[in-house]
C-alpha positions in Angstrom: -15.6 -22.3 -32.7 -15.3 -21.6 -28.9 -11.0 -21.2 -28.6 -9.8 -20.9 -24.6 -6.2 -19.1 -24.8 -3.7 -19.4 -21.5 -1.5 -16.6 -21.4 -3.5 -14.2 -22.9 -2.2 -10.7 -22.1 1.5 -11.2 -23.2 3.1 -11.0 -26.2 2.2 -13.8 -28.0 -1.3 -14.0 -26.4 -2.3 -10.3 -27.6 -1.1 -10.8 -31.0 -3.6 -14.0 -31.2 -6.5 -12.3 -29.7 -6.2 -10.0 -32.6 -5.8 -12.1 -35.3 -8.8 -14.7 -34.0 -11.1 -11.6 -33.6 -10.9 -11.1 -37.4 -11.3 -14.6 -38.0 -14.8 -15.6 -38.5 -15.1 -18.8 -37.8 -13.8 -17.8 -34.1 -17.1 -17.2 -32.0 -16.1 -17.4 -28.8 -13.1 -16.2 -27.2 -12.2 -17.2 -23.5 -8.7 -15.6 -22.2 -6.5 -16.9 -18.9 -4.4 -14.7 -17.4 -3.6 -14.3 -13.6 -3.4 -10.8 -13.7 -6.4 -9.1 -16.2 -6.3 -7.1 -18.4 -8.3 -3.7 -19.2 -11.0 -5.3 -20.7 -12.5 -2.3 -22.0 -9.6 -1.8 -24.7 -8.8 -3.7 -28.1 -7.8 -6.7 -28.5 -9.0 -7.6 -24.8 -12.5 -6.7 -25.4 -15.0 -9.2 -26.6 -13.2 -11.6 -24.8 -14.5 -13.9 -21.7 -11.9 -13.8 -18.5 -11.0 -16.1 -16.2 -7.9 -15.7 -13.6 -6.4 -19.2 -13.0 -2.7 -19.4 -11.2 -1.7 -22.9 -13.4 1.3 -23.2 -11.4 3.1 -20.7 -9.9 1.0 -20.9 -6.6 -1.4 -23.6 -6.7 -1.7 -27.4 -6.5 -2.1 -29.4 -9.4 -5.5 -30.7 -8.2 -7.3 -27.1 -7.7 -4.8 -26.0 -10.9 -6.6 -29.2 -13.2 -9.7 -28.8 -12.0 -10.5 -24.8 -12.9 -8.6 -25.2 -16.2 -11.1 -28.1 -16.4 -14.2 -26.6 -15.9 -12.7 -23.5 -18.3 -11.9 -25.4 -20.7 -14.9 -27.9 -21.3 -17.2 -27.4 -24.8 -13.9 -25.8 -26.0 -13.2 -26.5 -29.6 -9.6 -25.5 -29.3 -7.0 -24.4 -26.7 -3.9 -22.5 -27.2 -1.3 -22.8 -24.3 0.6 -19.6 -24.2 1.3 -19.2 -20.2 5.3 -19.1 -19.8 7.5 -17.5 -17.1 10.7 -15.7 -18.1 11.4 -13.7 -15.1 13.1 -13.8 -12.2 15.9 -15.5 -13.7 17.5 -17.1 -10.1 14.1 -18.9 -9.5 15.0 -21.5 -11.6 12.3 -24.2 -10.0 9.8 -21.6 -10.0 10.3 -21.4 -13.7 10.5 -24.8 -14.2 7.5 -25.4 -11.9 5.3 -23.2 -13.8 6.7 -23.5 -17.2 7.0 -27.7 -17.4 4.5 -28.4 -14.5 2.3 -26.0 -15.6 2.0 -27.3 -19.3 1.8 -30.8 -17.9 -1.7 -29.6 -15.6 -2.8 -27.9 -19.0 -2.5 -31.3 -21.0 -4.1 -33.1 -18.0 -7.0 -30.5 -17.9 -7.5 -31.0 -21.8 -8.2 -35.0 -21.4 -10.5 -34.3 -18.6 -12.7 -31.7 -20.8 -12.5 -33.6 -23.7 -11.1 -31.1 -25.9 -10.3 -32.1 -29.4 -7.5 -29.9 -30.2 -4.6 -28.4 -28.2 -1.9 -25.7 -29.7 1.3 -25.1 -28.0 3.6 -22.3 -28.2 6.8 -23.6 -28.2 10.7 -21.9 -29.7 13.4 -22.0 -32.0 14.9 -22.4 -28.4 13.5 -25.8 -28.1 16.1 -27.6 -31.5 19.4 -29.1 -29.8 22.3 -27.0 -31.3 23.6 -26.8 -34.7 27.0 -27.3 -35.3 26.8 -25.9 -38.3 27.0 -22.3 -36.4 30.3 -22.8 -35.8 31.6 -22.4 -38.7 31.7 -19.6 -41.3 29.5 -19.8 -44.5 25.8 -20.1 -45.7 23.9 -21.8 -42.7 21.4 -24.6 -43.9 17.9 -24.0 -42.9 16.6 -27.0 -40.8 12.5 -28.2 -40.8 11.0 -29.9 -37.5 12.3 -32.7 -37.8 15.7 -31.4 -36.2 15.5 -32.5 -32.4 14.5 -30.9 -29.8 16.5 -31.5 -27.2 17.3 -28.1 -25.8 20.8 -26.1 -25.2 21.3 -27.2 -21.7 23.0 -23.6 -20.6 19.3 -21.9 -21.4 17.1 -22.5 -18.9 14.3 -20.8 -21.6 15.7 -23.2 -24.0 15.9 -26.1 -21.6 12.3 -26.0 -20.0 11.2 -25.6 -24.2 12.6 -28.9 -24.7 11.0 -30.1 -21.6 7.5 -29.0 -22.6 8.0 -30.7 -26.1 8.7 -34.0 -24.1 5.2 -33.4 -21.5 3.7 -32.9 -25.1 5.1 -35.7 -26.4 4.0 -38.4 -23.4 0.4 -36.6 -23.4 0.3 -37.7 -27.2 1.2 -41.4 -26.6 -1.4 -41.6 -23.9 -4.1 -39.6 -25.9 -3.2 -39.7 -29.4 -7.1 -38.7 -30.1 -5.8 -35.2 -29.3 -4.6 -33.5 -32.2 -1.4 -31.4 -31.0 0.2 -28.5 -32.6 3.5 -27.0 -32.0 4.4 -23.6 -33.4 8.0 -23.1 -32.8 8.5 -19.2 -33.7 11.7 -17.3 -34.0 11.9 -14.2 -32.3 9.0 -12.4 -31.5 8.9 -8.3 -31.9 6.3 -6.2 -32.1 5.9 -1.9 -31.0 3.5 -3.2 -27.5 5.7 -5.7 -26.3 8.6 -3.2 -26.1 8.5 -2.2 -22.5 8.0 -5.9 -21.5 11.1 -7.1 -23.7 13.3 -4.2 -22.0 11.7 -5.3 -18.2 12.4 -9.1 -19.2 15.6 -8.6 -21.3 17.7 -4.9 -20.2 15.6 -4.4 -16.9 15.3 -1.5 -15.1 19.7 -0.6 -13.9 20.4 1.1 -17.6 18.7 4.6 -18.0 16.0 5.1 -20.3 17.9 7.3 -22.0 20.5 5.1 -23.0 17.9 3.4 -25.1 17.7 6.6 -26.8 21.1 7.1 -27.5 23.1 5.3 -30.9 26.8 3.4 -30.5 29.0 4.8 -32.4 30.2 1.1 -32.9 27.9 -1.8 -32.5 29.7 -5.0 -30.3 28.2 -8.1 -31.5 29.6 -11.7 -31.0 31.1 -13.3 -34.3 29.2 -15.8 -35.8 25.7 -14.0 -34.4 22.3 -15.1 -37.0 19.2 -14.4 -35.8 15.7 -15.4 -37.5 12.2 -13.0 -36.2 8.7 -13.0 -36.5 6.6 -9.9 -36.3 4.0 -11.0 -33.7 0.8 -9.9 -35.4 2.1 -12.3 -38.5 2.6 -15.0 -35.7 -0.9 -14.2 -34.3 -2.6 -15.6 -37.6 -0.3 -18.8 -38.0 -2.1 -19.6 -34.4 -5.7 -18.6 -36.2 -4.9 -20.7 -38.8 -3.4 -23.5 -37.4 -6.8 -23.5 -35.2 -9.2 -23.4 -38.2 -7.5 -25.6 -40.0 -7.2 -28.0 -37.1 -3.3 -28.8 -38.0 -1.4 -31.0 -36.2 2.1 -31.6 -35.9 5.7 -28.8 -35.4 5.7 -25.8 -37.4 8.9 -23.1 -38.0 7.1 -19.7 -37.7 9.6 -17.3 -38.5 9.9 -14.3 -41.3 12.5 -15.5 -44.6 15.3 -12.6 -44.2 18.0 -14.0 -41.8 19.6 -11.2 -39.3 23.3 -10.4 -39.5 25.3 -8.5 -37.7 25.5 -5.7 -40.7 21.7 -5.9 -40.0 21.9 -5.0 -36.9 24.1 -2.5 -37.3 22.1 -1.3 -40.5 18.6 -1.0 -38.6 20.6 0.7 -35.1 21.4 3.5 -38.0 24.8 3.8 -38.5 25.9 0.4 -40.4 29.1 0.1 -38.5 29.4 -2.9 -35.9 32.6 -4.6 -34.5 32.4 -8.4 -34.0 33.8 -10.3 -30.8 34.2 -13.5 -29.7 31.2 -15.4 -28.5 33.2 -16.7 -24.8 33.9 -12.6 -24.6 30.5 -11.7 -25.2 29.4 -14.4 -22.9 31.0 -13.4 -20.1 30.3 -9.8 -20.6 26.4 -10.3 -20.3 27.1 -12.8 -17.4 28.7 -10.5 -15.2 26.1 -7.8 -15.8 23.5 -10.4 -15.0 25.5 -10.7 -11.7 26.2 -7.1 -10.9 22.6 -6.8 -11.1 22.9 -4.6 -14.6 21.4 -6.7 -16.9 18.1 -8.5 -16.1 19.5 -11.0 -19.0 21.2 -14.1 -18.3 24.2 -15.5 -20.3 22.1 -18.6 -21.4 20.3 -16.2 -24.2 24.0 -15.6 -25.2 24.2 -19.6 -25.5 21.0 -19.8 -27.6 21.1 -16.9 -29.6 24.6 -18.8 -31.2 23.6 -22.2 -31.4 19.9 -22.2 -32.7 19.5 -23.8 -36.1 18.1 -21.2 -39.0 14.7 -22.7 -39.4 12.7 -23.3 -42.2 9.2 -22.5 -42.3 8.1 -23.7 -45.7 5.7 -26.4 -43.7 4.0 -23.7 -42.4 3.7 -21.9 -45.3 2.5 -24.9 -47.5 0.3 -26.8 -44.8 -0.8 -23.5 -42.7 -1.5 -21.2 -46.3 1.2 -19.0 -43.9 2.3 -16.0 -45.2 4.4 -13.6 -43.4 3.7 -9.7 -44.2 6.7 -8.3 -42.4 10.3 -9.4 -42.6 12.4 -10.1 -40.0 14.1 -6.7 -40.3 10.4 -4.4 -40.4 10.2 -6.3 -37.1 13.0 -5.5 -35.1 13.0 -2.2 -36.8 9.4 -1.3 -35.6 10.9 -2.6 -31.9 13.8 -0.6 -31.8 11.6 2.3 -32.4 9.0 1.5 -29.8 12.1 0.4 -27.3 12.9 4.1 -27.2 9.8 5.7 -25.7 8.9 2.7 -24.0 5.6 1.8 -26.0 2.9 -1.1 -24.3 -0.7 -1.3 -24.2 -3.8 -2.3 -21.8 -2.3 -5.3 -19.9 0.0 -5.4 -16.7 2.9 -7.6 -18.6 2.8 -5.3 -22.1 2.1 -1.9 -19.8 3.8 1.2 -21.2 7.6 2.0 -19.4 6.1 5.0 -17.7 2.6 6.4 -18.2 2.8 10.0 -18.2 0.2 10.9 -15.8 -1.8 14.5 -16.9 -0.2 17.0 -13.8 -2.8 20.2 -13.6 -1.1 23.5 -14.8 -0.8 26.4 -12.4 1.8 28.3 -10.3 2.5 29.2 -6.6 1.3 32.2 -5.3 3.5 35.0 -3.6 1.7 34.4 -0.6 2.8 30.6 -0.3 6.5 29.9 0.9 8.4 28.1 -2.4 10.8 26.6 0.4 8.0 24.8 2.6 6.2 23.4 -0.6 9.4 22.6 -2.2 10.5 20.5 1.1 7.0 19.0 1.7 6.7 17.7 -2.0 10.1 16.7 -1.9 9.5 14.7 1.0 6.3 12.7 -0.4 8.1 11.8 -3.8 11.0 10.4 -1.0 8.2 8.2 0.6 6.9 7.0 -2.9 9.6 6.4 -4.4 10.6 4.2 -1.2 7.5 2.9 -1.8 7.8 2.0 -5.6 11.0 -0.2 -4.6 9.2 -2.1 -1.4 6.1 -2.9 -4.0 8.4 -3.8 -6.8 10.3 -6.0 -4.8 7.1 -7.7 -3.1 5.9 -8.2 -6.7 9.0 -9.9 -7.4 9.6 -12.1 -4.2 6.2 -13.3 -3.9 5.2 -14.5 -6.9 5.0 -17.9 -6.2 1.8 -16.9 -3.8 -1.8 -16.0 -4.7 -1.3 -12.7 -3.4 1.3 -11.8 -6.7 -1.3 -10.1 -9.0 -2.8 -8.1 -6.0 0.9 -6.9 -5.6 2.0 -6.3 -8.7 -1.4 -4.3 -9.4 -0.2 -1.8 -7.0 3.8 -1.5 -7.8 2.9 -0.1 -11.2 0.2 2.3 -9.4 2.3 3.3 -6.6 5.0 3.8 -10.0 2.5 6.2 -11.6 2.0 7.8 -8.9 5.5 8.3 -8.0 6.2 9.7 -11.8 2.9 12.0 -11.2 4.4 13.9 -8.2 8.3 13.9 -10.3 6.0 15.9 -12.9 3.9 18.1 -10.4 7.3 19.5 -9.1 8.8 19.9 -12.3 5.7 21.9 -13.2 6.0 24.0 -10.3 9.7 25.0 -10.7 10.4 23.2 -8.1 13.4 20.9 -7.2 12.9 17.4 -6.8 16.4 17.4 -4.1 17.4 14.0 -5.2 19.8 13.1 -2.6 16.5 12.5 -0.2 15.5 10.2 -2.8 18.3 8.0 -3.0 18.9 8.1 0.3 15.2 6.3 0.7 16.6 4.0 -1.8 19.7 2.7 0.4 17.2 3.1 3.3 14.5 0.5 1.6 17.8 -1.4 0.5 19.1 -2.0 3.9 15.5 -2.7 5.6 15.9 -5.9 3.2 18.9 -7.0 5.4 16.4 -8.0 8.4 16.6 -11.9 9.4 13.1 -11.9 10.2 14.5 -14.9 12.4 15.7 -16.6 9.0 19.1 -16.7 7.7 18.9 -18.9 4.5 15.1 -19.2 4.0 11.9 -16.8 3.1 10.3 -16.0 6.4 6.8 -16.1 6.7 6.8 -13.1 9.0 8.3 -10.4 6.0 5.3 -10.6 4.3 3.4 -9.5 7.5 5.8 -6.8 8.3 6.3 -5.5 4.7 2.6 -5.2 4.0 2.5 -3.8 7.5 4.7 -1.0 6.5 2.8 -0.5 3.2 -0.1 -0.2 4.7 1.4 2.6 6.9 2.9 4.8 3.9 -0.3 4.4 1.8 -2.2 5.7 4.6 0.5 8.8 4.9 0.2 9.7 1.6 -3.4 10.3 1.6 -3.1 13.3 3.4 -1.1 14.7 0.7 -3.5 14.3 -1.5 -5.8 16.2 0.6 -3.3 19.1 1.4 -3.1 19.5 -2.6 -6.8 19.3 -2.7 -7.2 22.1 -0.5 -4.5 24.2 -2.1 -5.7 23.5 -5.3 -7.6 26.9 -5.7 -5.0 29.0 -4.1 -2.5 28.0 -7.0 -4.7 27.8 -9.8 -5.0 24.2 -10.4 -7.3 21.6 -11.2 -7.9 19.7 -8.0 -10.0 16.8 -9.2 -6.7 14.9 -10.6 -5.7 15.0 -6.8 -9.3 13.8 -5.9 -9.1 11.0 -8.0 -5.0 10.2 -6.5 -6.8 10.3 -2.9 -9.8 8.3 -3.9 -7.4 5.3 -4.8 -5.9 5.1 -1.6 -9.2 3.7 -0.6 -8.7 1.0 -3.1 -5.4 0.6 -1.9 -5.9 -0.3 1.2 -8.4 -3.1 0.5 -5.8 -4.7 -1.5 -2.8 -4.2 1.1 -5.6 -5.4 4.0 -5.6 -8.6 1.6 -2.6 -9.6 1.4 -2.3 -9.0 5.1 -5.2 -11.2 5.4 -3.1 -13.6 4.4 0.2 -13.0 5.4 -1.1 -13.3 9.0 -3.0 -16.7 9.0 0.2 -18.0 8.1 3.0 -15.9 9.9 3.4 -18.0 12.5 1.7 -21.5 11.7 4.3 -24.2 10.6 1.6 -25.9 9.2 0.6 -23.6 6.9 2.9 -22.8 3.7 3.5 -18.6 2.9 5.3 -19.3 -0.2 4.2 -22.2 -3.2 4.5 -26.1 -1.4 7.9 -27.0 -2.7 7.0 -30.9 -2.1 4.8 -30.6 -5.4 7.9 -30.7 -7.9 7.5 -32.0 -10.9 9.9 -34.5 -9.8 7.5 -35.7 -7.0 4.3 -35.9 -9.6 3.7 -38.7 -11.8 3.9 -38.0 -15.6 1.1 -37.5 -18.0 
């Protein structure tokens, strides 16, 4: 069986390239991602690739007709591809999450593919107002609607998808559809994606390290969770099987709070009112604390319990971890910020190898000290300039190039923290913050546009990258040809210089096209906001 997989490098999609690569009636595996993978490491290896932007900046003709092409002589596909982040974009996520499934189900009737597999939520079921009350909660099957909780926009574009997938089904009811519907998803590699999506990057790492005395949780919280890899095989088997149809995917233990507060350690938790915890995670959203909105708040307490006997009768499903292994294993992973081999599942901070040595009498502490100092300034300046790019311009083809290069410039930026730590040297911190506020208040240029994106910032920004990347190389080279007199290894500095090369190609792309379309009004920067969904006809 030849299986094409959207999505492939998250969470859900690296937990089903495992489980079809030990599945033997899977021959061929074909993964989508816009940014790739290493695919030199497990489970990305052995897999065909393809980079296809499905919606976030493309049209729907040049969208349909790659999937197309992708997809035909494919026995199966599973549509995993979902945006969760940035949060405020709401039509981007919309756009990419709704529009985007609606170009994969037009794709699918153009190839001719036989069977199409959905990933859709718990988040999808309409509330149950059973959850407000005290008690045993009743376990609902698929047959509970799926309507969405309006204050979710996760839940609310889940309930959308189910309604593309159910006007593809009238129209091509040859196509066999299946919905999985998991709870939560944990497993140790997603760990620094869920704290980038979920806690985001204002609370210290080391606070993830650190126990409550007293765990806050809102009163009436229940929570149901699927370790991934156990998710990973209901996929395999709902492709082998050819299955159609809505299946609960989710572990039998329910989480309460004296769960939580029993796998955090201590076992002691204080319950508050959902409104209170509501508004707690909403301000932090606001203050710009919490990369969480409030609408997870709203989902997490109205959810029905689901019940996944259809899955385990129809599918031959059976769940080897329990809901509290699952979270347990995250927790763990959460605190030292464990990923693997794709840009969305990358570790929290690679620990790049720094050379041992030490600086010679002859070489003046002071003058090293000030001229490291001063290059971890410009990269960490340059760590929040790529970060944000990555972040405002994901709606453009240029996104993957970017984000590519925030987490390099990152590793690089973490490299020279441990070179002067190694060296006994101080890091002087105040020059680094002060970049911060510096790169902070650059953002407060008009660009000649009050309201909107201007064209021009992505000129100017890239402009400005270009410039630092260029700076830094020479301090490469300076540590290159100081390597010898303090006893270190220079080829890790070689290799740091080398990339700048590299570097540079990509930054002269996206200035590539930043300019043939700074200044032309009839060319678009940013995705064509006259393709909204709204604007398209439906499947």
């Amino acid at each position: 069986m030849r299986v094409v997989i959207t999505g492939a490098t998250g969470n859900h999609g690296t937990a089903v390239l495992k489980a079809l690569h030990s599945t033997p009636e899977i021959t061929h595996i074909t993964g989508i991602a816009r940014r790739l993978p290493d695919t030199d490491s497990e489970p990305y290896a052995g897999c065909e690739w393809k980079t296809v932007d499905i919606a976030a900046a493309s049209t729907a003709t040049d969208a349909i007709t790659e999937l197309t092409d992708i997809f035909r002589g494919a026995d199966a596909v599973i549509h995993l591809a979902w945006l969760i982040q940035p949060n405020e974009r709401r039509e981007l996520l919309h756009r990419v999450n709704v529009e985007g499934t609606r170009r994969v189900t037009e794709a699918i009737a153009a190839a001719g593919v036989p069977h199409l597999v959905v990933a859709s939520s718990v988040g999808a079921y309409s509330p149950d107002p059973t959850r407000e009350t005290d008690g045993t909660l009743p376990l609902r099957d698929e047959n509970w609607p799926a309507t969405g909780i309006t204050s979710s926009h996760y839940s609310s574009d889940k309930a959308d998808q189910e309604r593309v997938l159910n006007d593809f089904s009238v129209l091509h009811p040859d196509v066999v559809i299946t919905r999985l519907r998991p709870g939560l998803t944990f497993q140790a590699d997603a760990a620094a994606e869920i704290q980038r999506y979920f806690i985001g990057s204002a609370i210290p790492d080391q606070a993830l390290k650190m126990t409550p005395p007293v765990l806050p949780l809102p009163k009436g919280l229940a929570a149901q969770a699927v370790h991934a890899d156990d998710l990973g095989k209901a996929y395999a088997l709902a492709v082998v099987k050819k299955a159609g149809g809505a299946f609960n995917v989710c572990a039998p233990d329910i989480l309460y709070p004296q769960d939580f507060a029993d796998i955090i350690d201590h076992g002691h938790f204080i319950e508050v009112p959902p409104t209170v915890a509501r508004a707690t995670v909403a301000a932090a959203h606001k203050a710009g604390t919490l990369a969480a909105d409030a609408g997870w708040i709203d989902m997490a307490m109205q959810v029905p319990m689901m019940d996944n006997s259809r899955a385990v009768n129809q599918l031959g499903w059976r769940p080897q971890h329990s809901a509290a292994d699952a979270l347990r294993e995250l927790l763990g992973a959460l605190r030292s910020g464990q990923g693997t081999s794709s840009l969305p599942l990358r570790p929290r901070d690679r620990d790049p190898a720094v050379p041992s040595g030490e600086i010679p009498e002859e070489m003046s502490r002071e003058l090293l000290q000030l001229y490291l100092s001063d290059h971890l300034t410009g990269a960490t300046a340059g760590v929040e300039r790529m970060n944000r790019m990555a972040h405002d311009y994901v709606d453009t083809p240029m996104f993957a190039t970017l984000s590519a290069l925030a987490v390099e410039i990152r590793t690089e930026q973490v490299f020279l923290k441990n070179l002067i730590q190694q060296l006994g040297l101080k890091q002087m911190p105040y020059r680094q913050a002060m970049a911060n506020v510096a790169e902070k208040a650059g953002r407060l240029k008009g660009n000649g546009r009050a309201v909107t994106r201007s064209p021009m910032t992505m000129l100017l920004e890239t402009e400005l990258m270009r410039s630092a990347v260029v700076g830094k190389e020479g301090g490469w080279q300076t540590l290159i040809d100081y390597a010898e007199k303090m006893d270190m290894d220079p080829v890790p500095f070689t290799k740091l210089r080398d990339k700048v090369h590299d570097q540079l190609v990509a930054l002269d792309e996206v200035h590539a096209y930043a300019r043939s379309r700074a200044f032309l009004e009839t060319r678009k920067t940013y995705k064509d906001q006259t393709d909204r969904p709204e604007n398209r006809r439906r499947t």
